[in-house]
C-alpha positions in Angstrom: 0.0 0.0 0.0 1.0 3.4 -0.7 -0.5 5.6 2.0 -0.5 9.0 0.9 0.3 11.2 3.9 0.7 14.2 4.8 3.7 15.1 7.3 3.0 18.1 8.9 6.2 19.7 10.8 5.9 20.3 14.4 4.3 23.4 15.8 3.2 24.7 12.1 -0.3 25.4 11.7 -2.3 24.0 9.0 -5.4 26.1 7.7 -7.0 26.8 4.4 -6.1 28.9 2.0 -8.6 31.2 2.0 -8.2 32.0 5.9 -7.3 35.4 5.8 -6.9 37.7 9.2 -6.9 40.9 10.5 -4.8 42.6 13.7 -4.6 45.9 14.9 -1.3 47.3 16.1 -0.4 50.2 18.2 2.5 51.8 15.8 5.2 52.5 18.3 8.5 51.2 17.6 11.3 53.0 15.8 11.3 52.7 12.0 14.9 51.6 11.7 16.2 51.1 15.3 19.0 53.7 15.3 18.4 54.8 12.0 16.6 57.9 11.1 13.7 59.4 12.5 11.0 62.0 10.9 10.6 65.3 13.4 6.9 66.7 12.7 5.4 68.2 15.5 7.0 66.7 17.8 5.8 62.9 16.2 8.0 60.7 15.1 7.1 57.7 12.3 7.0 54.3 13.7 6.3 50.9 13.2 4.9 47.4 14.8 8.0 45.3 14.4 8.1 43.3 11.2 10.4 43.3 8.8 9.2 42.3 5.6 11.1 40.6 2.3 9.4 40.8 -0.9 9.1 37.4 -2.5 9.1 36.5 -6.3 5.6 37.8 -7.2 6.0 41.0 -6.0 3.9 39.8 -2.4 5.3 41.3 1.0 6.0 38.8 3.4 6.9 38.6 7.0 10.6 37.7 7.0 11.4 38.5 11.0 9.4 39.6 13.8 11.1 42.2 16.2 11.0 40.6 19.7 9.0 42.2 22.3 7.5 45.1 19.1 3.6 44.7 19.0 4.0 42.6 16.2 5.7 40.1 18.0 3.4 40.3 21.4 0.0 39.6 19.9 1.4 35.9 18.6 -0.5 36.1 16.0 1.6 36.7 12.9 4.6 34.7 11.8 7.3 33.7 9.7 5.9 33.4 6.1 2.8 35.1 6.2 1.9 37.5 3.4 0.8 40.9 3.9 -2.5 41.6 1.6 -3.7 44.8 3.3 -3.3 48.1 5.5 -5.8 49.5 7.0 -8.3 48.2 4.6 -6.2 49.0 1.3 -5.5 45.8 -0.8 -2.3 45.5 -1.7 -1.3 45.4 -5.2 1.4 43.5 -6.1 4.6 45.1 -7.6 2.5 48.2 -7.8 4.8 51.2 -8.6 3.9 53.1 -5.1 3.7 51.4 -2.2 1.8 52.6 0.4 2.9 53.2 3.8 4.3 50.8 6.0 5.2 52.9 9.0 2.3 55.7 10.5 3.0 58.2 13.7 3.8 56.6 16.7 1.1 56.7 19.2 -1.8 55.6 16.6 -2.9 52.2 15.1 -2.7 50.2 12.3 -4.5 47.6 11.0 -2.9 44.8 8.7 -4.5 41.5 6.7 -2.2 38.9 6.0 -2.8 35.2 4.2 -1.2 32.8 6.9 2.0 31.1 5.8 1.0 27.8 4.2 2.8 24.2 4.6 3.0 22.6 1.1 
């Protein structure tokens, strides 16, 4: 007999495809830690603590979460998973302007990813 199974590895997550989320950050950490900063009013831009690669297709992707940044906290996004919108805005693939990934600090953001998938 030749079983077909599926080995899943340990402590990934298997959903579908189509199971797409939402989470709501509180933008606070520095863009580029030690890098530069944008002085408006006394603001500064932020982030939540993802740093994103940008795969073949154009897609943003969660490449490294930075520890103890909101990102990392709420355990909910990980390695892998594709970034599809911000605050509502679909992302468009290898579209000429991106829109932004960093806000003020002090307010929110909202992103939608597609979970990273085990093939």
């Amino acid at each position: 007999g030749n079983n077909a199974s599926v080995a899943v590895q340990p402590g990934r997550r298997e959903r579908p495809k189509s199971d797409f989320f939402t989470e709501t950050f509180s933008v606070n950490m520095p863009v580029q830690p030690g890098a530069y900063y944008v002085e408006q009013d006394t603001r500064r831009l932020g982030g939540v603590g993802i740093v994103f690669a940008v795969d073949d297709n154009g897609t943003m992707v969660v490449y490294r979460l930075v520890k103890d940044g909101p990102a990392y906290r709420s355990g909910k996004v990980r390695r892998g998973d594709q970034l599809k919108r911000i605050n509502g805005t679909i992302l468009q693939p290898n579209a000429k302007k991106k829109p932004a990934l960093s806000g003020w600090e002090g307010t929110a953001v909202k992103l939608g990813f597609t979970p990273f998938q085990v093939l």
